[in-house]
N, CA, C and O of each residue as an XYZ file, in Angstrom:
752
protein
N      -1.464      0.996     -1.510
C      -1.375      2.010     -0.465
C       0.073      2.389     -0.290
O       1.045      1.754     -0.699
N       0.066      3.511      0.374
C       1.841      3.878      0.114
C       2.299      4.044      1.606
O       1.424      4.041      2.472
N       3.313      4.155      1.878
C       3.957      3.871      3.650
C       2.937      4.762      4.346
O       2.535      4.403      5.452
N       2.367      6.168      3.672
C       1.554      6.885      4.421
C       0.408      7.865      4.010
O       0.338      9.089      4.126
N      -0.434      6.989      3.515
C      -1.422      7.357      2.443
C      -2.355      8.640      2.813
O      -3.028      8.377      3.809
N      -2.505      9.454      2.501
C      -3.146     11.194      3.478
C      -4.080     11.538      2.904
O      -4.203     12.761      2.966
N      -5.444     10.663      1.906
C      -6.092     11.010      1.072
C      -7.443     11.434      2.637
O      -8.187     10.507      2.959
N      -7.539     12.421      3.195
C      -8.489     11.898      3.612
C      -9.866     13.340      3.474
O     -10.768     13.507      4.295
N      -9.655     14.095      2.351
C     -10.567     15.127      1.791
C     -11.628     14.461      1.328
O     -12.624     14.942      1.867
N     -11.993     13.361      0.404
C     -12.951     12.849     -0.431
C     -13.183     12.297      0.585
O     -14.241     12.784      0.983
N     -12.740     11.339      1.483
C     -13.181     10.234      2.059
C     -14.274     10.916      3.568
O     -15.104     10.277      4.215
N     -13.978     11.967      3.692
C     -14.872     13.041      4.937
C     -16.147     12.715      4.194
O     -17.028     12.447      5.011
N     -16.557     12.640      2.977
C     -18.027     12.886      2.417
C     -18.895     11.170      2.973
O     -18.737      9.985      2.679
N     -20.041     12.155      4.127
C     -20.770     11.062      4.425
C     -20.316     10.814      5.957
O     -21.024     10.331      6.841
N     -19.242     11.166      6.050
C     -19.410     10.486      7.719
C     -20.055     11.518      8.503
O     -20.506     12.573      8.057
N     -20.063     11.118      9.741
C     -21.569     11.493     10.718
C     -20.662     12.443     11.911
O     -20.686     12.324     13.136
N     -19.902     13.378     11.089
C     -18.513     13.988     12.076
C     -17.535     14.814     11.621
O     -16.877     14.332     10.699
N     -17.195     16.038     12.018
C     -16.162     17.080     10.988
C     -14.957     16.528     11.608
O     -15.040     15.679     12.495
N     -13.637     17.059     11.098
C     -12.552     17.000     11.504
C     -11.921     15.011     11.008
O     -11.220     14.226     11.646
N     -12.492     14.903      9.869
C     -11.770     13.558      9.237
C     -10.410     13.780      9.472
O      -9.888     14.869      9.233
N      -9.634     12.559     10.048
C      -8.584     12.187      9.998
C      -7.312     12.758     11.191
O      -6.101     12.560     11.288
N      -8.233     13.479     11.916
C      -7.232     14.367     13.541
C      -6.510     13.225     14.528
O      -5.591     13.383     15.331
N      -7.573     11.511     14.032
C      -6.716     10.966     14.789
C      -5.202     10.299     14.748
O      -4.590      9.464     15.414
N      -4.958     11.071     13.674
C      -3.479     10.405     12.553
C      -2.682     11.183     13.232
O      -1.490     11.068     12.947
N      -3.008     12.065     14.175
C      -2.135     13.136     14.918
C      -2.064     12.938     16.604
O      -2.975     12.448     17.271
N      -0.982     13.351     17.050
C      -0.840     13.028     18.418
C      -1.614     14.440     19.013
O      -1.182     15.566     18.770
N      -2.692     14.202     19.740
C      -3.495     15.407     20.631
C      -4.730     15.626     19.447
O      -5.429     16.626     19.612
N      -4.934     15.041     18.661
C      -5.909     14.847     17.560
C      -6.373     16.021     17.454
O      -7.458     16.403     17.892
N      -5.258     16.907     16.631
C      -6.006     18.674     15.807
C      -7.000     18.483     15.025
O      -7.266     17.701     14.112
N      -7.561     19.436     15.606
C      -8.523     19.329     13.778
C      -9.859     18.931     14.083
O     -10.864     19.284     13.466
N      -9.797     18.004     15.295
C     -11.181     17.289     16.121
C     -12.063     18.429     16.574
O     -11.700     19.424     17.203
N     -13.319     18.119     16.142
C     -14.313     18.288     16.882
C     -14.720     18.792     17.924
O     -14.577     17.932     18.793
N     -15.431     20.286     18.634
C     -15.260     20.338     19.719
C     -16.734     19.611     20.662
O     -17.870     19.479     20.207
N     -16.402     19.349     21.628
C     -17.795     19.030     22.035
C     -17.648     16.877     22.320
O     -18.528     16.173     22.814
N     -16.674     16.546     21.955
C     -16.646     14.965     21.742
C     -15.910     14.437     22.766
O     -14.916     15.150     22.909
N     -15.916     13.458     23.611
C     -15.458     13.199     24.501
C     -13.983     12.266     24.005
O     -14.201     11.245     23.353
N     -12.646     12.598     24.293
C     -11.458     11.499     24.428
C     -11.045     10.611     24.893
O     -11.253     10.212     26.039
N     -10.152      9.983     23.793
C      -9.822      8.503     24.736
C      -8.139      8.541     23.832
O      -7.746      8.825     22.700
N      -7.497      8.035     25.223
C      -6.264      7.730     24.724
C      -5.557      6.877     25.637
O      -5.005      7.285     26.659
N      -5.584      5.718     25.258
C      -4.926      4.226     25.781
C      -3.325      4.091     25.165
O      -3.171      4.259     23.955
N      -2.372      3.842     25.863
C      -0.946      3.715     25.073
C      -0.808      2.380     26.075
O      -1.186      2.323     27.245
N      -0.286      1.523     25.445
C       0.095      0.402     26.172
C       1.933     -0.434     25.421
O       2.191     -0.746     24.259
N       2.700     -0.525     26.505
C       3.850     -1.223     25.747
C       3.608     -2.959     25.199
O       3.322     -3.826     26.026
N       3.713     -3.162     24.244
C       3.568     -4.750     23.349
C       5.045     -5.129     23.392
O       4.961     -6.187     22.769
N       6.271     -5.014     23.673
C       7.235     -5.597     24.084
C       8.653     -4.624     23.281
O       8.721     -3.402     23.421
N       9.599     -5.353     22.537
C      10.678     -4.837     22.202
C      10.913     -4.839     20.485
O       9.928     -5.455     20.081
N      11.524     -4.551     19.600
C      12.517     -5.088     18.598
C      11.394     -4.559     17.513
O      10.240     -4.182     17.718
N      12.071     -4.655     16.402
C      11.404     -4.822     14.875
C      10.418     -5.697     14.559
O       9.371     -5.546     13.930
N      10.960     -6.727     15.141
C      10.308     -8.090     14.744
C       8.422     -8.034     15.780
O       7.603     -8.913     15.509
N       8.165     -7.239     16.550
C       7.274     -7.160     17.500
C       6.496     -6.182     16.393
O       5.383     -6.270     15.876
N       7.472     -5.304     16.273
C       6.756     -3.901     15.718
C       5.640     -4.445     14.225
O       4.524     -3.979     13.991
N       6.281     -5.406     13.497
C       6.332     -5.916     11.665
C       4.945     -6.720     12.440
O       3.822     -6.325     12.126
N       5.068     -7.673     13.294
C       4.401     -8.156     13.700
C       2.915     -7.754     13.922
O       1.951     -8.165     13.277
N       2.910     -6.723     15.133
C       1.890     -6.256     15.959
C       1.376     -5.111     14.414
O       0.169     -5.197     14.190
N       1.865     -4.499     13.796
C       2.070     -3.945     12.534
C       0.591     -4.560     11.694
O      -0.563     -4.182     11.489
N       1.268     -5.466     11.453
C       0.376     -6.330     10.332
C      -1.031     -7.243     11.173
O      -1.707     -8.044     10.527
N      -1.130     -7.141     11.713
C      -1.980     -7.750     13.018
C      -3.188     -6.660     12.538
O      -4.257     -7.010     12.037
N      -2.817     -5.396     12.776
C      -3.421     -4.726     13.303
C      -4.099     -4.407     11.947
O      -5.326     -4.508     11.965
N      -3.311     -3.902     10.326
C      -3.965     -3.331      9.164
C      -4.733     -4.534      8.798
O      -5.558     -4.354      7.903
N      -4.656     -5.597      9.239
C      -5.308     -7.162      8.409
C      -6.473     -7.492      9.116
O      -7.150     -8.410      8.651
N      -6.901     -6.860     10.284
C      -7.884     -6.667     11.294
C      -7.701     -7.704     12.027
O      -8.662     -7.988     12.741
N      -6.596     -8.517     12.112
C      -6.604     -9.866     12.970
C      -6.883     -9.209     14.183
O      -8.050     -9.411     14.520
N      -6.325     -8.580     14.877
C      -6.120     -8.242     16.154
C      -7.645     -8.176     16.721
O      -8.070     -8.715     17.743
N      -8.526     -7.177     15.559
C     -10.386     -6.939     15.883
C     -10.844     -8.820     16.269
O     -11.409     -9.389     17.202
N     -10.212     -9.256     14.946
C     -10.988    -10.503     14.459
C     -10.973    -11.770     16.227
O     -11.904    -12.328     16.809
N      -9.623    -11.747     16.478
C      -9.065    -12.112     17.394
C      -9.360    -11.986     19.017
O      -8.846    -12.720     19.861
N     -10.188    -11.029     19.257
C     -11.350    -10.362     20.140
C     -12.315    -10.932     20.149
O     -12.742    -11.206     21.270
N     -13.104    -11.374     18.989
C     -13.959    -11.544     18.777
C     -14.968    -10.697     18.000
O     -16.158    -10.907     17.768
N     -14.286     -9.833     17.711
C     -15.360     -8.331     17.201
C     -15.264     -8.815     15.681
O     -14.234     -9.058     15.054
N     -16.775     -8.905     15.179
C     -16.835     -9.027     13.666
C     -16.261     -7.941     13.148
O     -16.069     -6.959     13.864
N     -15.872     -7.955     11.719
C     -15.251     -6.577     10.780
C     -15.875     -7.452      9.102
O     -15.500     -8.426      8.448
N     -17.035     -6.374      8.977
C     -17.391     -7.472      7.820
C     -16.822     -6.494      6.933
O     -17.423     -5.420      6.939
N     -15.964     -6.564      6.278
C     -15.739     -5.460      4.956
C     -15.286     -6.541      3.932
O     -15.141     -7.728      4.226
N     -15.080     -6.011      2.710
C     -14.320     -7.263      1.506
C     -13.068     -6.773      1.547
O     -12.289     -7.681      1.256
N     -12.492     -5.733      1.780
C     -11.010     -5.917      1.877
C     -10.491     -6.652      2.571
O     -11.174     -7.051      3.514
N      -9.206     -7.126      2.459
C      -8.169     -7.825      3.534
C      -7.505     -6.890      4.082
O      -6.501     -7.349      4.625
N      -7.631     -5.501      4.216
C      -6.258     -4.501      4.595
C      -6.877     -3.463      4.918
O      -7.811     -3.107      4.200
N      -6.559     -2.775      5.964
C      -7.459     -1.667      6.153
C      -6.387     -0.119      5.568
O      -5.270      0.295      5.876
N      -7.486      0.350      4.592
C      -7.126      1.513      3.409
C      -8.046      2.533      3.720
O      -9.174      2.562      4.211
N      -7.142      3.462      3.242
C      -8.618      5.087      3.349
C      -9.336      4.143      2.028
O      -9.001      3.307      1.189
N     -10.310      4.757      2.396
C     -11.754      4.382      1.402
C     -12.954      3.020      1.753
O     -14.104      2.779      1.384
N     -11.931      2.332      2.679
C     -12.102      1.163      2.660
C     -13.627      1.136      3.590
O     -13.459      1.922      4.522
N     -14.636      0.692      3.645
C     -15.910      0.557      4.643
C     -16.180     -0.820      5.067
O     -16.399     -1.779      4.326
N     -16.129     -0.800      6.678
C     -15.899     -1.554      7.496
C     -17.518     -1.665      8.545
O     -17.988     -0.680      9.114
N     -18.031     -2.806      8.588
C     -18.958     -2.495      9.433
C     -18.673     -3.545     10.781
O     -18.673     -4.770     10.657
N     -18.424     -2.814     12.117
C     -17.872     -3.704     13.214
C     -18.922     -3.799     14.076
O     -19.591     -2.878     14.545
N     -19.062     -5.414     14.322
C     -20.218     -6.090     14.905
C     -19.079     -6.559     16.469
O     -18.003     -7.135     16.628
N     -20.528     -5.637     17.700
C     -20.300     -5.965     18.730
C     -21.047     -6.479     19.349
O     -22.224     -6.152     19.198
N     -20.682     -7.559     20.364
C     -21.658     -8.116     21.330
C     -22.229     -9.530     20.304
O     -21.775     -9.889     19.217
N     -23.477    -10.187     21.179
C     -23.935    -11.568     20.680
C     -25.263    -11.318     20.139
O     -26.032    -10.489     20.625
N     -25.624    -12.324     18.742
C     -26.805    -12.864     18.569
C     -27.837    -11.050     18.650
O     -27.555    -10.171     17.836
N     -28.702    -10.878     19.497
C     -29.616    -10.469     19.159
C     -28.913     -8.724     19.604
O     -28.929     -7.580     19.150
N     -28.434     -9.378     20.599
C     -27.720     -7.446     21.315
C     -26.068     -7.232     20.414
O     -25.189     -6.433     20.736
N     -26.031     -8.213     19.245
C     -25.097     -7.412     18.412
C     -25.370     -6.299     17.842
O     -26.146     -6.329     16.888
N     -24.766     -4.945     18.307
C     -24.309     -3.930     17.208
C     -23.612     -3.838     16.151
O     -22.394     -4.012     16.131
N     -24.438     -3.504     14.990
C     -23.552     -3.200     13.527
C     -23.400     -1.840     13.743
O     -24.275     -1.064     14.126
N     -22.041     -1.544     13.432
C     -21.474      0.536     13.667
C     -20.544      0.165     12.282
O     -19.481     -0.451     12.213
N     -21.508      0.888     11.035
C     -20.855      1.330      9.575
C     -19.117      2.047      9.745
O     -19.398      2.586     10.816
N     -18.286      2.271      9.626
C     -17.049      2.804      9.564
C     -16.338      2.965      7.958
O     -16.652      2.149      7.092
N     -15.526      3.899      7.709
C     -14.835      4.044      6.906
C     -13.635      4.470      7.157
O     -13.726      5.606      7.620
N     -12.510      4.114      7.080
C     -11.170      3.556      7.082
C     -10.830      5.698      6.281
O     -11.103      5.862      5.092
N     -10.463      6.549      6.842
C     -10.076      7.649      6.423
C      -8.226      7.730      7.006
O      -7.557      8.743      6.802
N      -7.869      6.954      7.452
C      -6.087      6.956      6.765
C      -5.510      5.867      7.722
O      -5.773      5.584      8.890
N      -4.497      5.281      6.677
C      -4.039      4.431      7.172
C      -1.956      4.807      6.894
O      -1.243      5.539      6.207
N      -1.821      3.786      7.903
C       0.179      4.039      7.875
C       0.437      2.857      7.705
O      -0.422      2.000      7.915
N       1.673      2.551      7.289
C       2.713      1.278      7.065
C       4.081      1.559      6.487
O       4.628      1.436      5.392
N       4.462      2.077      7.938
C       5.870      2.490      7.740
C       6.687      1.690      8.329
O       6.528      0.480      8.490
N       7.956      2.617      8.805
C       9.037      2.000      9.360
C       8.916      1.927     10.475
O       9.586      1.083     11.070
N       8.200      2.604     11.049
C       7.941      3.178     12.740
C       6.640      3.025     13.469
O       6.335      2.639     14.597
N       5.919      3.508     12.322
C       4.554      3.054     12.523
C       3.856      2.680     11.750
O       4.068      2.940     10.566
N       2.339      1.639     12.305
C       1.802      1.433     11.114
C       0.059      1.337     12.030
O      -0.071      1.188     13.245
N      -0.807      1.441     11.258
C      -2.064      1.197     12.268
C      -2.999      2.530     10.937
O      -2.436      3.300     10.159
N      -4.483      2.332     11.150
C      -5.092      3.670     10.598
C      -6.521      3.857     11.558
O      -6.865      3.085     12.453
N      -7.055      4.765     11.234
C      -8.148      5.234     11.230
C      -9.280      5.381     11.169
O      -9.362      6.350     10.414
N     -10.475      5.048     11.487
C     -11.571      4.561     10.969
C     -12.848      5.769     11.339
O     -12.785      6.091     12.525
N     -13.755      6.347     10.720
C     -14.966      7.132     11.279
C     -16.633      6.983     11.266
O     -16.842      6.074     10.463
N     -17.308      7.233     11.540
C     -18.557      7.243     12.020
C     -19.425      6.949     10.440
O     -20.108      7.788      9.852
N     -19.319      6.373     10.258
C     -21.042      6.664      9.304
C     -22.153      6.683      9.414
O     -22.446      5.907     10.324
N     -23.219      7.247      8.903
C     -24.648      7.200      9.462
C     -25.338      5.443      9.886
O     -25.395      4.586      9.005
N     -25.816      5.153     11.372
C     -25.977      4.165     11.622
C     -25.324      3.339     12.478
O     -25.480      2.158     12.789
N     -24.369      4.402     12.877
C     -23.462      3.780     13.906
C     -23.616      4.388     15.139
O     -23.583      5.606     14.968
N     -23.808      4.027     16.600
C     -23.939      4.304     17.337
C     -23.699      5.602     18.321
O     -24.381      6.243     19.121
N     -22.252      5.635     17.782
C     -21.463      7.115     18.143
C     -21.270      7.676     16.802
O     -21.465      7.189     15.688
N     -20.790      8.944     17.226
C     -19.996      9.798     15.940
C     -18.426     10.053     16.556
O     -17.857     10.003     17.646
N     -18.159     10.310     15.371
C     -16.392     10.489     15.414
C     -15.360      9.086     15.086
O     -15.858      8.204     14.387
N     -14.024      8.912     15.565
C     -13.122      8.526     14.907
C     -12.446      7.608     15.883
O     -12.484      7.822     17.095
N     -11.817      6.566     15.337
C     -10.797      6.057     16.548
C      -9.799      5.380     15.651
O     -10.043      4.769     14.611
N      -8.563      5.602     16.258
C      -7.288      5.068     15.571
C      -6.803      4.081     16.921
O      -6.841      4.108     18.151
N      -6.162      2.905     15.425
C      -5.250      1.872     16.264
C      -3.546      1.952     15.980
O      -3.095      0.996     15.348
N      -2.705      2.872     16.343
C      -1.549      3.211     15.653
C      -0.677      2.068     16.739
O      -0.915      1.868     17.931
N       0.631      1.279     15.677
C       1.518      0.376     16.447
C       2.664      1.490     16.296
O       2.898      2.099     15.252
N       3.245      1.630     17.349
C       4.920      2.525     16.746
C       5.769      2.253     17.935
O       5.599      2.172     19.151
N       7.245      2.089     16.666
C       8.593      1.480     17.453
C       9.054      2.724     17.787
O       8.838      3.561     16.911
N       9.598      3.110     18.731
C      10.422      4.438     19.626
C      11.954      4.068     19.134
O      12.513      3.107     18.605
N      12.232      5.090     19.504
C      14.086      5.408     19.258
C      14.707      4.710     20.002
O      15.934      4.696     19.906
N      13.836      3.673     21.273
C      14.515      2.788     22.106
C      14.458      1.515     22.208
O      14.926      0.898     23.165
N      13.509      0.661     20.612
C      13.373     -0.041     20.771
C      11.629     -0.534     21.117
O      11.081     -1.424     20.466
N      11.082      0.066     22.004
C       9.929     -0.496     22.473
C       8.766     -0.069     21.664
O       8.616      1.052     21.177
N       7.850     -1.207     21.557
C       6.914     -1.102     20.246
C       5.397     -0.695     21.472
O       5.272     -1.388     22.482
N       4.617      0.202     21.243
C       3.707      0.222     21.832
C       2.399      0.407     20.779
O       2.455      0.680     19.580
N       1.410      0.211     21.469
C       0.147      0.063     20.713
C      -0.724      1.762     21.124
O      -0.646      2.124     22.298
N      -1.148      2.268     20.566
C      -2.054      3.409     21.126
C      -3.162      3.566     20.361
O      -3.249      3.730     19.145
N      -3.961      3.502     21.158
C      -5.830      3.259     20.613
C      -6.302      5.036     21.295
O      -6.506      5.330     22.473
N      -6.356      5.916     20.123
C      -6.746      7.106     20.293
C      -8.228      7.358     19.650
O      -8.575      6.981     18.531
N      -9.022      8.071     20.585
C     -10.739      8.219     19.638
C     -11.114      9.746     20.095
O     -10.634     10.309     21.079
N     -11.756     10.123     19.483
C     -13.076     11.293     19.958
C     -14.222     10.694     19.483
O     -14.360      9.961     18.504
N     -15.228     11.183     20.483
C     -16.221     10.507     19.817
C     -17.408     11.486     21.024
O     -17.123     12.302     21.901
N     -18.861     10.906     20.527
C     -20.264     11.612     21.329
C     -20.895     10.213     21.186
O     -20.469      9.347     20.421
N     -21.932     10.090     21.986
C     -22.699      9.646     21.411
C     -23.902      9.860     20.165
O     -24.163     11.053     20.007
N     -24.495      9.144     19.471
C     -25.161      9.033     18.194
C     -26.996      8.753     18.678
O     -27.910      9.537     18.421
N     -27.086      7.815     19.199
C     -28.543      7.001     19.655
C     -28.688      7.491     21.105
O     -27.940      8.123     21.851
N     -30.190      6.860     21.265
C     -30.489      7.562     22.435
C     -30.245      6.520     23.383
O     -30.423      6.869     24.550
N     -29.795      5.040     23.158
C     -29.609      4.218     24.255
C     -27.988      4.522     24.549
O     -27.688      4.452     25.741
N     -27.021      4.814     23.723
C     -25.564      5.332     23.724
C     -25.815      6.432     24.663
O     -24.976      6.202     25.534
N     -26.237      7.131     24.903
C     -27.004      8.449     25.418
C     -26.930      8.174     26.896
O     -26.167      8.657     27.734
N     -28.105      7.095     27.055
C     -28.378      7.014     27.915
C     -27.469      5.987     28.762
O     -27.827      5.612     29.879
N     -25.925      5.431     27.987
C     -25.595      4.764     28.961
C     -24.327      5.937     29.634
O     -23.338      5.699     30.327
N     -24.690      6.821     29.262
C     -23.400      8.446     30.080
C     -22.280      7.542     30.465
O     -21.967      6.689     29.634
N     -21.534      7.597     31.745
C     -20.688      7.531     31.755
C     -20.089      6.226     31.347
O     -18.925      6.294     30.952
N     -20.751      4.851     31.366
C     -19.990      3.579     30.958
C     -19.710      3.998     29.867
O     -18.486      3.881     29.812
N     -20.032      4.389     29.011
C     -19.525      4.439     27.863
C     -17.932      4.941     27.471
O     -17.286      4.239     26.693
N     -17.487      5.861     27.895
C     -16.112      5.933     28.185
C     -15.673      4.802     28.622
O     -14.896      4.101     27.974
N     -16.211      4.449     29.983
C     -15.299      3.288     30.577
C     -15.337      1.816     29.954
O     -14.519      1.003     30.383
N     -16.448      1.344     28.742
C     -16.119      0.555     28.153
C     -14.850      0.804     26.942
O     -14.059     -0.109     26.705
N     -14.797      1.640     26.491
C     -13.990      2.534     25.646
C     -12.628      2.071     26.286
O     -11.881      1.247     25.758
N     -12.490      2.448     27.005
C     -10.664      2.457     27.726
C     -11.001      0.780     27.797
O     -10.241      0.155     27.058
N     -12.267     -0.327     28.747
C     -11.523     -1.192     28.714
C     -11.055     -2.052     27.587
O     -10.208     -2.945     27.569
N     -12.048     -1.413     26.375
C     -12.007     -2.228     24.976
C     -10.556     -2.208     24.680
O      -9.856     -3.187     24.423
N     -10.054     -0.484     24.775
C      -8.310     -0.413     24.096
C      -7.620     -1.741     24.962
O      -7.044     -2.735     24.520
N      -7.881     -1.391     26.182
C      -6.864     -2.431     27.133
C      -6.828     -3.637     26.719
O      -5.740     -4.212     26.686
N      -8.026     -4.302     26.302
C      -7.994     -5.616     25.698
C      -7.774     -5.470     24.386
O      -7.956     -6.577     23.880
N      -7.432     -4.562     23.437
C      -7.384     -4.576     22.457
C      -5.449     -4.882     22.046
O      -5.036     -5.427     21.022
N      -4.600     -4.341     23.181
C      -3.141     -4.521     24.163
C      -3.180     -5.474     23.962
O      -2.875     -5.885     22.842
N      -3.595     -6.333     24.996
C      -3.619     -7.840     25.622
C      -3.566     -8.706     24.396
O      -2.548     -9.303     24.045
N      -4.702     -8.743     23.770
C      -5.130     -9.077     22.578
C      -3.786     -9.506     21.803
O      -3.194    -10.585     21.805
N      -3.437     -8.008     20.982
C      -2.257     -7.849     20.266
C      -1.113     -8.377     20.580
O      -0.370     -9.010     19.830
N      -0.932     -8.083     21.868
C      -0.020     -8.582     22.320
C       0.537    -10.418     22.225
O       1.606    -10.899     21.849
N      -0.387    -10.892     22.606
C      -0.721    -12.700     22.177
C      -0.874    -12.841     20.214
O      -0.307    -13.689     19.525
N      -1.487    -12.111     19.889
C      -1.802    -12.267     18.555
C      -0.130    -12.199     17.826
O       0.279    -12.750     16.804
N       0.428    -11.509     18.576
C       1.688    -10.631     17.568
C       2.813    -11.619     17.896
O       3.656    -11.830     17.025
N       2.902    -12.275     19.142
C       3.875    -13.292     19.705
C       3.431    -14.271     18.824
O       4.214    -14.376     17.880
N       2.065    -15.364     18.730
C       1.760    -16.525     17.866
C       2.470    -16.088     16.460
O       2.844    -17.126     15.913
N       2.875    -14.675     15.481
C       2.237    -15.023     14.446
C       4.179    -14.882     14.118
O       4.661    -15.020     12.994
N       5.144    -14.543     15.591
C       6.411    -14.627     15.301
C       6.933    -16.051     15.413
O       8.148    -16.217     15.316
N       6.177    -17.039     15.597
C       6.680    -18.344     16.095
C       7.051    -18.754     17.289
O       6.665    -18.089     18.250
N       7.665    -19.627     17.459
C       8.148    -20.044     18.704
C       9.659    -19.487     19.156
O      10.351    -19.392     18.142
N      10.216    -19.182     20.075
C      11.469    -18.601     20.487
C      12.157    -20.211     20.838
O      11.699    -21.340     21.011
N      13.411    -19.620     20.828
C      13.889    -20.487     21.011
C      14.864    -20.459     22.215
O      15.497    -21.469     22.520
């Protein structure tokens, strides 16, 4: 994969949603009209060393894994092409929601990608986990989505559904945040 891989024409074929890849953009162009938004920004602390950190957390799916949220795919790295199926909840009320990985980053500034709807997944549309260091130092996490619902029980849960949405990003923060400190060691 390369610092900022943009393949995401082939990889649109099959998902359950137009506008592949709008969430690689800040105000997500290109999206869908008709899909409801979400945009969580949360600060994860200071320096390079947070950023490399929270960075690699995030393309290796620790951060999902670390939640508790299954990610059964055979890659180790999340890549455009890559198909991801993320298991929520326990035992019998786990949801499997198919995904495919349509762009991913690993730069200097930022790094995090993309993932969208495939047939069988609950909602339609997209949600990105982007990490990026600012011109001041501070590394923040931003969990951006559009999305509708797909099923008729998604449907029928109207408004929680957003509001699980925002609290998932928030813990998805928290999360990272602990995940990205363990994997710098101990301070001294």
């Amino acid at each position: 994969m390369g610092a900022n891989d943009d393949r995401t024409g082939d990889l649109a074929a099959g998902l359950t949603y137009t506008g592949a890849g709008a969430t690689r953009e800040d105000g997500m162009p290109g999206r869908p009209p008709g899909f409801g938004l979400l945009r969580v920004r949360t600060r994860l602390g200071t320096g390079r060393e947070v950023f490399r950190a929270a960075g690699r957390a995030v393309l290796t799916w620790r951060m999902h894994r670390a939640m508790g949220v299954e990610m059964a795919t055979g890659s180790p790295r999340a890549e455009p092409g890559v198909r991801v199926v993320v298991g929520l909840g326990a035992g019998r009320l786990r949801i499997h929601a198919p995904c495919r990985v349509v762009w991913a980053a690993d730069g200097e500034r930022r790094a995090g990608f993309g993932y969208g709807t495939l047939p069988g997944h609950p909602e339609r549309g997209e949600e990105a986990f982007v990490v990026e260091l600012d011109d001041d130092g501070v590394v923040w996490l931003e969990v951006r989505a559009f999305s509708r619902p797909e099923v008729w029980w998604a449907r029928a849960a109207g408004p929680l559904v957003p509001l699980f949405q925002r609290l998932y990003a928030r813990r998805c923060a928290a999360v990272l945040r602990r995940v990205s400190r363990a994997s710098r060691g101990p301070r001294a």
